[in-house]
N, C-alpha and C positions, 0 to 999 in steps of 0.2 A: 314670351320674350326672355325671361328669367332661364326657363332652361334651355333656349340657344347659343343665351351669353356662356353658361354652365359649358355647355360641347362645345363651344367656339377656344373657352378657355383648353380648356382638355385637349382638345388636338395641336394647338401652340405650345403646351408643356412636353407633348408627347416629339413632336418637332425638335422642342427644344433639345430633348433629350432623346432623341434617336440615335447618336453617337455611339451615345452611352450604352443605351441597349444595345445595338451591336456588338459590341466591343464583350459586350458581358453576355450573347448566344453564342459567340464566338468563340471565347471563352469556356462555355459549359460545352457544347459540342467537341471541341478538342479535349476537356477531360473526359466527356463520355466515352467516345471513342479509344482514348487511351487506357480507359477502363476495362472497355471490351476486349482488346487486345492484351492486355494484362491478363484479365479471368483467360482465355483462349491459352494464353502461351503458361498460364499455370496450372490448368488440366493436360495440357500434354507432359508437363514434367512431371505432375503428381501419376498420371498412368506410365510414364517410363519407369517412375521409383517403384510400382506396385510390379508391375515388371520384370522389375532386377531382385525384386525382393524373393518373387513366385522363383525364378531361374534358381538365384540361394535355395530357396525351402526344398525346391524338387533335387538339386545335386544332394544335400544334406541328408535328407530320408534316403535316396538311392545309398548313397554310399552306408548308411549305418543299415539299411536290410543286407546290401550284400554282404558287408564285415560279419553282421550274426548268422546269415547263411550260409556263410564260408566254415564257422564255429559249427553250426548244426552241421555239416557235411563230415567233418572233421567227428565229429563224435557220432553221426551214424559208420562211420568209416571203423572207427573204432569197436561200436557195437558189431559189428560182422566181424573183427576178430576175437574180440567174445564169445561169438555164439559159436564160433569152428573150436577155438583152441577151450580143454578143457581144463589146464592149469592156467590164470593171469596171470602168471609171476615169469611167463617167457621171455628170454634176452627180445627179442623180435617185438614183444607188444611193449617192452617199456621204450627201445629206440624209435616205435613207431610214434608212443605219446610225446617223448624227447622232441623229439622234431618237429611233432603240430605246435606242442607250447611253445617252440622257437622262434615259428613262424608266426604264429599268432600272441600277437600278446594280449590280447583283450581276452584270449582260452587261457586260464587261471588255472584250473588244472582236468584232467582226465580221470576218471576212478571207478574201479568193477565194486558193486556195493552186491555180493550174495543175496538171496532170496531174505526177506525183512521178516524179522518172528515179531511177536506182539513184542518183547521187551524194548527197549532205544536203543538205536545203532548207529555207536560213533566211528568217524571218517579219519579217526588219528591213526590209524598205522598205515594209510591206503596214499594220502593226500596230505597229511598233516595240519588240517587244516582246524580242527577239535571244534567240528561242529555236530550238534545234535539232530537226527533226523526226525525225532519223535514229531517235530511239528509239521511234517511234510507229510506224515503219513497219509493225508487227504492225496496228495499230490501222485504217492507213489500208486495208491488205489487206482486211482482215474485214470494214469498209466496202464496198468497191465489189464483193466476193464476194455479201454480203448485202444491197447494195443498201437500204441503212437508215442511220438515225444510228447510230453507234457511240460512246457514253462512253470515257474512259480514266479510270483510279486517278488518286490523286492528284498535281498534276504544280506544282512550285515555279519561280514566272518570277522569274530572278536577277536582272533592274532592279529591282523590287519589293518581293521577298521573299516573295509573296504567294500563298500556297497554293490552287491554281488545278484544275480539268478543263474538258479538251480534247475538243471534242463535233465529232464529219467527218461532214458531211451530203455522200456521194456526189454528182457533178451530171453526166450524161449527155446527150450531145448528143443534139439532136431530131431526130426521121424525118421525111424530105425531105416538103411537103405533096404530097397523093394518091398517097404510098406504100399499094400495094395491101396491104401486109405487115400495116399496121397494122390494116385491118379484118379479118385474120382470128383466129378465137376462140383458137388455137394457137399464139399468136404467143411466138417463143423468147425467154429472157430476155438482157438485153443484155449482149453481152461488153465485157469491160473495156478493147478496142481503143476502146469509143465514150464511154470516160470522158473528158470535156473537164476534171477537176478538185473541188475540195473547198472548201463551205463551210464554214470551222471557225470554231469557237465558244467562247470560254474565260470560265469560270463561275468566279466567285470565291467559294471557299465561305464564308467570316467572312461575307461580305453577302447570302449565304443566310440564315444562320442568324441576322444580325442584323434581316433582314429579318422572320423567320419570327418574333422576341420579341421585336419591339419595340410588342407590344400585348397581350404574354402577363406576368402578374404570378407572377414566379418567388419566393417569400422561401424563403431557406435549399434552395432545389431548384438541384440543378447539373445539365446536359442534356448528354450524351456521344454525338459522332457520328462512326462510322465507316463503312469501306467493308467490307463483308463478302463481296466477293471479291478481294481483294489477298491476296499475304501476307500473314504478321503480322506482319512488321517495317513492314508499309505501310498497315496498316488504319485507323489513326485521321487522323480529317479535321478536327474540330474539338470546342471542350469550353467550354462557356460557364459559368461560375464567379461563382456568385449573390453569393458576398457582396462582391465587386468590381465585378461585373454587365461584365464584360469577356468577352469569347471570342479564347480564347487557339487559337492553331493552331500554335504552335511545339510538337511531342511533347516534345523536350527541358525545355524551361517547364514545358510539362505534368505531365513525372515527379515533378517539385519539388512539386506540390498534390496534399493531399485530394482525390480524387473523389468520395467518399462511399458510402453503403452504397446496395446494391440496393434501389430500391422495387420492392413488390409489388400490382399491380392487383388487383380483384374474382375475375378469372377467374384467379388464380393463377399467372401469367406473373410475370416479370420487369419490367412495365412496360416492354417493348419492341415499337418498330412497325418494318416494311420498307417503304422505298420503293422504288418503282420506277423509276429512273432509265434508261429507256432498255433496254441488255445490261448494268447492273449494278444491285447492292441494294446499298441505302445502310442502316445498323441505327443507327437513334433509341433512346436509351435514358436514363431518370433514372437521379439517383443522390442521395441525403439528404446532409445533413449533418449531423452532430450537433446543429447548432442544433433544426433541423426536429424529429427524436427526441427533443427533451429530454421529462420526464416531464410538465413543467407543460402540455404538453399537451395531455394528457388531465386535465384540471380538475376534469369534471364528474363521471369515475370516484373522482377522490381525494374530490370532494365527497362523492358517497355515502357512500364509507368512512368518509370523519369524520364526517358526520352520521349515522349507522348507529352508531359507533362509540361516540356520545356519547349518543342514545335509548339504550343498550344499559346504559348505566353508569347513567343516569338510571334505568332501571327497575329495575337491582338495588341501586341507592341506597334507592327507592323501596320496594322489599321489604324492605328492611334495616332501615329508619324505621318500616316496620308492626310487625317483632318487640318493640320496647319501644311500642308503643301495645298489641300485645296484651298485652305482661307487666303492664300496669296494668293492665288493662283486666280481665284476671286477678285481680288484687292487689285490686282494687278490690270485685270482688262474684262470688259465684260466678253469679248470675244473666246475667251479663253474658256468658258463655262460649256462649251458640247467637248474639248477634249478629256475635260474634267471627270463628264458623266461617263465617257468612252473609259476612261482610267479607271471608275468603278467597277462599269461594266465587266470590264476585265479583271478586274479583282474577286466579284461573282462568280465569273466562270472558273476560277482558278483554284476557290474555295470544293467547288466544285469536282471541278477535275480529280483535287485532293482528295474528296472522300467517293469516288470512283475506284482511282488506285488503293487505297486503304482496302476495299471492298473485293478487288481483282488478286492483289496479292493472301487474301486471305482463305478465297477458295485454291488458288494455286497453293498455297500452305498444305490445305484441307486434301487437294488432288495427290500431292506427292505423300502424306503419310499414308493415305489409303494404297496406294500402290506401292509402299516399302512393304506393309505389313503382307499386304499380296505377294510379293517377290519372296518375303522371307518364309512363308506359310506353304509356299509353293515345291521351292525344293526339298523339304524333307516328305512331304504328303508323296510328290513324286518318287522318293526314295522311297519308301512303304508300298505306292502302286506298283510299282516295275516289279518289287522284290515278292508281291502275292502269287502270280503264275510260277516263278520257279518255286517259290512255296509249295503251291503245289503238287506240281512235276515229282520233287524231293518225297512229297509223304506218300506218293502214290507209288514211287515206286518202294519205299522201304516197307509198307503194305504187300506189295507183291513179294516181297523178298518172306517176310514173315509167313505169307502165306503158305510160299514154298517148305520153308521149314518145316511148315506143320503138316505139308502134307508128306514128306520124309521123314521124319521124326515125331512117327505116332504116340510116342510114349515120353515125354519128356522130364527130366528129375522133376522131385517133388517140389523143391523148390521155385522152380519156374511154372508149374502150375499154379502153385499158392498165390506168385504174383501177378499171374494172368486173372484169375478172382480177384485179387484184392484191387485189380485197376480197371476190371470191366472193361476188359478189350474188346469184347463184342460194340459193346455202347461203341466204343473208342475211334474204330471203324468207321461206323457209321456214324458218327459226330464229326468227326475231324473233317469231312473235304465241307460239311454245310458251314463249320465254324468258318473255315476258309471263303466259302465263298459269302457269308456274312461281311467279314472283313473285307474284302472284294467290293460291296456295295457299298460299306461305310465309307471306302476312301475313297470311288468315285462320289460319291454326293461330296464329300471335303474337297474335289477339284472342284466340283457345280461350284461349290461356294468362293472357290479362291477367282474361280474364272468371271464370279461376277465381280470380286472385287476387282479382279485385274481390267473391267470392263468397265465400270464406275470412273477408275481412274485415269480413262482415255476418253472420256464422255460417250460411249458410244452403246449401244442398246443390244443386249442378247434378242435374237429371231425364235419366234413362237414358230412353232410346228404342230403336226397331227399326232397326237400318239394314244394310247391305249389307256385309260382309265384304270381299268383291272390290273395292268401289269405293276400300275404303280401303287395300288391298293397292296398286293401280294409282295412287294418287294419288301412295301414298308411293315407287313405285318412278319414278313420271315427276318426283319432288324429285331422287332420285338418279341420275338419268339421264343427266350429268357426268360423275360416278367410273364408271359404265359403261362408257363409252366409251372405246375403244382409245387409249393414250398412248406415247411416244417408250419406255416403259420395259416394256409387257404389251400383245398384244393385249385385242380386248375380252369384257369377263364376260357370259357368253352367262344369260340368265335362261329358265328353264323352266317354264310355269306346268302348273301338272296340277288344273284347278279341278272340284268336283262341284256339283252341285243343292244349293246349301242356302238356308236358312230366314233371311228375315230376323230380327238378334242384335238382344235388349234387352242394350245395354252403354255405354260412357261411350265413342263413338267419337272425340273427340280421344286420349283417353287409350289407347286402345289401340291408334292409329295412332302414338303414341308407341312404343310396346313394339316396332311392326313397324319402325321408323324406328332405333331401338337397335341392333336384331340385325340387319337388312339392312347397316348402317355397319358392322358387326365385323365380320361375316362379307366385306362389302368389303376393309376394311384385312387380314383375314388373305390372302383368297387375292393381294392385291399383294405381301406379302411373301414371299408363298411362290413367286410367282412367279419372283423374282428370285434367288431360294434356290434352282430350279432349273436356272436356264440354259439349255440346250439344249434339254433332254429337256420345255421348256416347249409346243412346238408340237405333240409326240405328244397329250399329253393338255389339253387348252383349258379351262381355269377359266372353273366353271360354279355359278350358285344355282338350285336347283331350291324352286318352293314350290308346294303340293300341302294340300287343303284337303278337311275330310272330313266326312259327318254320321254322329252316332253312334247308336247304337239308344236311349241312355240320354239324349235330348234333350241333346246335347252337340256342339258343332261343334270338331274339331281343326284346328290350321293346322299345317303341318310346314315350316321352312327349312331346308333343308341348303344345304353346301357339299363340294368335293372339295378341299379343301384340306389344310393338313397334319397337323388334330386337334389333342388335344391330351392331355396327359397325365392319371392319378388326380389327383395331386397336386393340379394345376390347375384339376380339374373340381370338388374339394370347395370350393372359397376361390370360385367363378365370382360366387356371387350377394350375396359378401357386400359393405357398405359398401366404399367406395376400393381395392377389389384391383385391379388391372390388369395386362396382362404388355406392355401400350404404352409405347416407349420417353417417357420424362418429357418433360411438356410437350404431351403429343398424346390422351393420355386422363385422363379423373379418377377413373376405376375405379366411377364413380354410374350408369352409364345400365343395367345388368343387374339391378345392384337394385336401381333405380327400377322396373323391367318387371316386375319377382317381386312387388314391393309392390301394382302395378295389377292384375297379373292375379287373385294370391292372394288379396290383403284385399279391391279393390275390386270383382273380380269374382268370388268366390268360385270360382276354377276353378286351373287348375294349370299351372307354368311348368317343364319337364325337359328337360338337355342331355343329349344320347347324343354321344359321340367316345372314336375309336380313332386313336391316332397312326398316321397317313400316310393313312388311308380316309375324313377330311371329321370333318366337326361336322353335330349335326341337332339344332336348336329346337323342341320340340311344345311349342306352346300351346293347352289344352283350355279353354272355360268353357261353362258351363249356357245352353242357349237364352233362358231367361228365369230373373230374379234372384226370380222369386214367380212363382202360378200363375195364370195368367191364360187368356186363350184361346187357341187355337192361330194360329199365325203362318203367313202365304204361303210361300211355296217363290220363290228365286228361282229362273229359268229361266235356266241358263245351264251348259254345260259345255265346256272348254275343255281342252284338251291340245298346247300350241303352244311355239314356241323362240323368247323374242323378244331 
C-alpha cells in the first residue's frame, strides 16, 4: 500500500509539473538544434577560410618561382654570352646586363668571375659588391662537377646589408670547329681543365618576395620564407608582416614579432608549399594573426546561434502564454476542453513540422555546396581535357619535324649534339606521348569524379555496366608507373600479372579502379620502406606486386594483390579498414583511402574486401564481388590470359 501511495504521489507531481517539463524540452531542443546549425554553418566558413588561404599560398609560391626563373633565364642568357664572346668587357654584354638589371630588380647584379685558383677571389672590380668568394668555394666545386647552376643559402653583401643568393652558372670553353669528337654519340663529359669561368648571379630575396605580394591582398596573414636545406641556425630567408606590410629579413628583428599561428589548408597540411630553386628548397609558409582568428569572424555561425537561440525562447514563451489561455479556456466552460486539446494537438504538429523544415533546408544547404563545388571543379578539369588531344597533335608533329631534320642534316654542330645527350632525346620520344596519355587518364577519372559529384547533387544514381577488369587493372598500374620505377634509393617493383579468362563485371568501374589505385599506392609506399629497412640483403630478394585474378564457380570474380614486403601485425590488421587509421608517417597519409575501398566494394558492390598478412611474408588484398548486381543474362568471357613480369 505504501508503495502505491509512493507512485500515486509521483505521477500527480509529475502532472503537476508537466508544464514545466515541456517548456524546458522545448527549450533544450531548440538550443540543440541551434547548436547543430551553428557547428554546420561554422565548418563551412572555416573550409571557405582554409580555401582562401590554399588560393593565397599557391598564387604566392607561383609567382616567387617564376620571379627566380625569370633571374635564372636571365643569367643562363648571360652565360651563353660568355661562353661565345672571349673578352666580357664588350659594349654588347654590359647593355645586355644593363637591361636585365632594369628589368629585374630582385637581379642585383650579373658578373663573369674567371676560372677561381686556390687564393680568394674578390668581386670588387666586376660588381662592386666587396664580397669574398673564398666561402663558396664548396659551391663553385659542385658547380663545374655538375656542370649546372648551383644556388647557395643565404649569403649577406656587407655594403648593403642585404640578404642575398649567389647562383654559378659553369661556362666551358667550346670545341675547336670540326672537332670530330663532338659528333660522336659517346662523347665524355667535360673536364674541369676546360672551365674558362662563372656566371654568377645574386638574387635579392626581400625583392622576391616583394615582388611576389605586391598584387597578393594579405589582411592579418603573415608569410614565412625559409631555406629548408641550411642549418637551423641559417634557415630563415625572409618574413613579411601584414600588419606593417613590411618584409623584414633581419632573423634578429624577426625574434622581436609575432609570427603567428599555423594555418591549415583543405588537405590538412600546414599551409606549406616547396620551391624549387635550382639544388635547393626554399619552404613558403603562413602564419595568422590573431587579428585574422578573432571570433567576429565567423558571423554567420554566431548568427545562427542567436537567432536559433531566440526562435527557441520565443517558442517556449509561446507555450508558456497557451497554459493561461487553456486555464480559462478551462475556467470558462467545460465544453470548451476538446477545442483546447485540438489547440494542442496543433501545437505538436507544428513543433513538428518545424524540425522537418529545419531538417529539409539543411540537406538542400548540403545539395547546393556539393554541386558549387562540382560546377567549379568542372570547368577548369574540362579546360585541361579538351587542351590534352591538341597536346598531343602539337608534340607529334614537332617530333616529325625533328625527325625530318635529322634525317637532312646528318651531321649537326657540336653543340646541338651535346644537347641532344644531355636531354636524352631518345628517352624524350618515347616518354613524351605515354606522359601524355597518362595525363589523359588522370583527368578523365577527375571528370568520373566531378560527374559523381554533379550526380550526388541532383539525387540521382550513376548506372553500372559490364566492363573489363584488366583494363582497369592496366590503366591504373600505367598512372603508377613513376613510383615503379627504379630510384637513387630501391631498385625497381617488378609487377606480376597472373590474369584468367573472365567475364565481363556489371560494376561502378570508376569506383573500383579507385579501390585498385588505394591498395596498389600502399602496398607501393610499404615495400619502399621496407626496402630501405633492409640494406644489403635488398638485392637477394627484389620487391615485387603480384596481381592474380580469378573466376569463381559461384558467379564471382576475385582479384588478389600481394606483396613481399614486410606484413603486418594482428594489431594492425583489425584497425586496417577503419575511418583515419594510418601507420603513414603524419602528413603523407589520412588513414581514408582503405576505407573508402571497403565502403565501394562492400555497400556499393555487394561483394567483399579481406587482408591476409604475416609479419616478414608480404600482405594480400582479395577483392571478391558478384558478376552481376541482379540477374540478368549471361555475360561474354573475356579472351585473355596472361602470366608475365612486367
Amino acid at each position: 500500500m505504501n508503495a502505491n501511495k509512493l507512485l500515486n504521489l509521483a505521477i500527480r507531481a509529475l502532472l503537476g509539473y508537466r508544464r514545466h517539463i515541456q517548456a524546458g524540452l522545448t527549450l533544450c531542443a531548440g538550443f540543440g538544434l541551434s547548436a547543430i546549425a551553428c557547428s554546420v554553418a561554422y565548418n563551412w566558413e572555416y573550409k571557405f577560410m582554409q580555401a582562401e588561404l590554399q588560393d593565397r599560398l599557391d598564387k604566392i609560391a607561383t609567382d616567387i618561382q617564376r620571379e627566380v626563373s625569370g633571374n635564372l633565364e636571365i643569367i643562363r642568357a648571360a652565360g651563353a654570352f660568355y661562353s661565345v664572346f672571349d673578352g666580357v668587357q664588350k659594349p654588347e654584354m654590359k647593355t645586355f646586363v644593363g637591361s636585365a638589371l632594369y628589368r629585374h630588380p630582385s637581379l642585383k647584379a650579373i658578373a663573369w668571375l674567371p676560372r677561381v685558383s686556390d687564393s680568394p677571389q674578390s668581386l670588387t672590380k666586376e660588381i662592386d659588391l666587396d664580397v669574398d668568394l673564398t666561402a663558396n668555394r664548396l659551391a663553385l666545386e659542385k658547380a663545374t662537377k655538375r656542370q649546372e647552376i648551383i644556388a647557395t643559402d643565404r649569403q649577406n653583401l656587407p655594403s648593403q646589408s642585404q640578404p642575398s643568393v649567389f647562383v654559378f652558372l659553369p661556362i666551358f670553353s667550346q670545341l675547336p670547329p670540326g672537332d670530330t669528337a663532338a659528333e660522336q654519340p659517346d662523347l665524355p663529359a667535360r673536364e674541369p681543365e676546360t672551365l674558362k669561368g662563372f656566371t654568377l648571379g645574386v638574387l635579392l630575396v626581400d625583392a622576391i618576395v616583394k615582388s611576389a605580394l605586391q598584387e597578393t591582398k594579405l589582411n592579418f596573414v603573415n608569410v614565412y620564407l625559409q631555406d629548408a636545406m641550411a642549418p637551423e641556425s641559417e634557415k630563415f630567408l625572409a618574413f613579411y608582416e601584414a600588419k606593417t606590410n613590411r618584409i623584414i629579413t633581419d632573423e634578429n628583428l624577426k625574434n622581436q614579432l609575432q609570427i603567428g599561428q599555423r594555418a591549415y589548408c583543405p588537405d590538412g597540411s600546414s599551409c606549406t608549399r616547396i620551391l624549387n630553386i635550382e639544388n635547393r628548397r626554399w619552404l613558403l609558409e603562413l602564419r595568422l594573426t590573431p587579428e585574422y582568428i578573432n571570433p567576429l569572424r565567423f558571423w554567420r555561425s554566431l548568427t545562427v546561434l542567436i537567432f536559433g537561440s531566440i526562435l527557441s525562447l520565443a517558442a517556449t514563451l509561446y507555450i508558456m502564454s497557451l497554459w493561461n489561455y487553456t486555464d480559462r479556456i478551462e475556467k470558462v466552460a467545460a465544453e470548451r476542453t476538446t477545442k483546447s486539446q485540438q489547440l494542442e494537438q496543433t501545437l505538436q504538429e507544428l513543433q513538428q513540422t518545424q524540425t522537418q523544415l529545419i531538417q529539409q533546408e539543411k540537406m538542400s544547404s548540403l545539395g547546393l555546396l556539393v554541386a558549387g563545388v562540382a560546377h567549379e571543379v568542372n570547368n577548369p578539369i574540362n579546360f585541361i581535357y579538351g587542351n590534352i588531344h591538341h597536346a598531343r597533335e602539337y608534340t607529334r608533329d614537332l617530333l616529325e619535324l625533328v625527325e625530318l631534320y635529322q634525317k637532312h642534316y646528318l651531321c649537326p654542330p657540336s653543340e646541338i649534339s651535346q644537347h641532344l645527350e644531355n636531354i636524352d632525346f631518345d628517352f624524350l620520344c618515347e616518354d613524351l606521348p605515354q606522359l601524355l596519355s597518362s595525363m589523359k587518364i588522370g583527368a578523365e577519372r577527375i571528370v568520373q569524379i566531378v560527374q559523381s559529384l554533379r550526380n550526388f547533387s541532383r539525387l540521382d544514381e550513376s548506372e553500372m555496366k559490364p566492363v573489363n577488369i584488366h583494363e582497369g587493372i592496366d590503366s591504373t598500374l600505367l598512372i603508377l608507373q613513376s613510383r615503379l620505377k627504379a630510384t637513387a634509393d630501391r631498385p625497381q617493383i617488378e609487377i606480376v600479372k597472373n590474369y584468367s579468362h573472365l567475364p565481363l563485371v556489371e560494376c561502378y568501374a570508376g569506383q573500383l579502379n579507385q579501390v585498385f589505385m588505394n591498395i596498389l599506392a600502399n602496398a607501393i609506399d610499404a615495400l619502399e620502406s621496407y626496402n630501405l629497412d633492409r640494406g644489403p640483403k635488398a638485392a637477394i630478394n627484389p620487391i615485387a606486386i603480384a596481381i592474380t585474378t580469378e573466376y569463381s564457380s559461384t558467379d564471382k570474380i576475385i582479384v588478389r594483390i600481394s606483396d613481399n614486403g614486410p606484413g603486418m601485425p594482428e594489431n594492425v590488421k583489425k584497425l586496417l579498414f577503419d575511418p583515419f587509421f594510418t601507420t603513414k608517417p603524419a602528413g603523407k597519409g589520412t588513414g581514408l583511402g582503405l576505407s573508402i575501398s571497403y565502403k565501394i566494394v562492400v555497400e556499393k558492390h555487394k561483394g567483399a574486401l579481406r587482408c591476409d598478412s604475416t609479419p616478414g611474408l608480404g600482405t594480400e588484398f582479395s577483392i571478391e564481388i558478384p558478376l552481376r548486381q541482379e540477374v540478368r543474362q549471361p555475360v561474354p568471357f573475356v579472351s585473355r590470359k596472361i602470366s608475365e613480369a612486367a
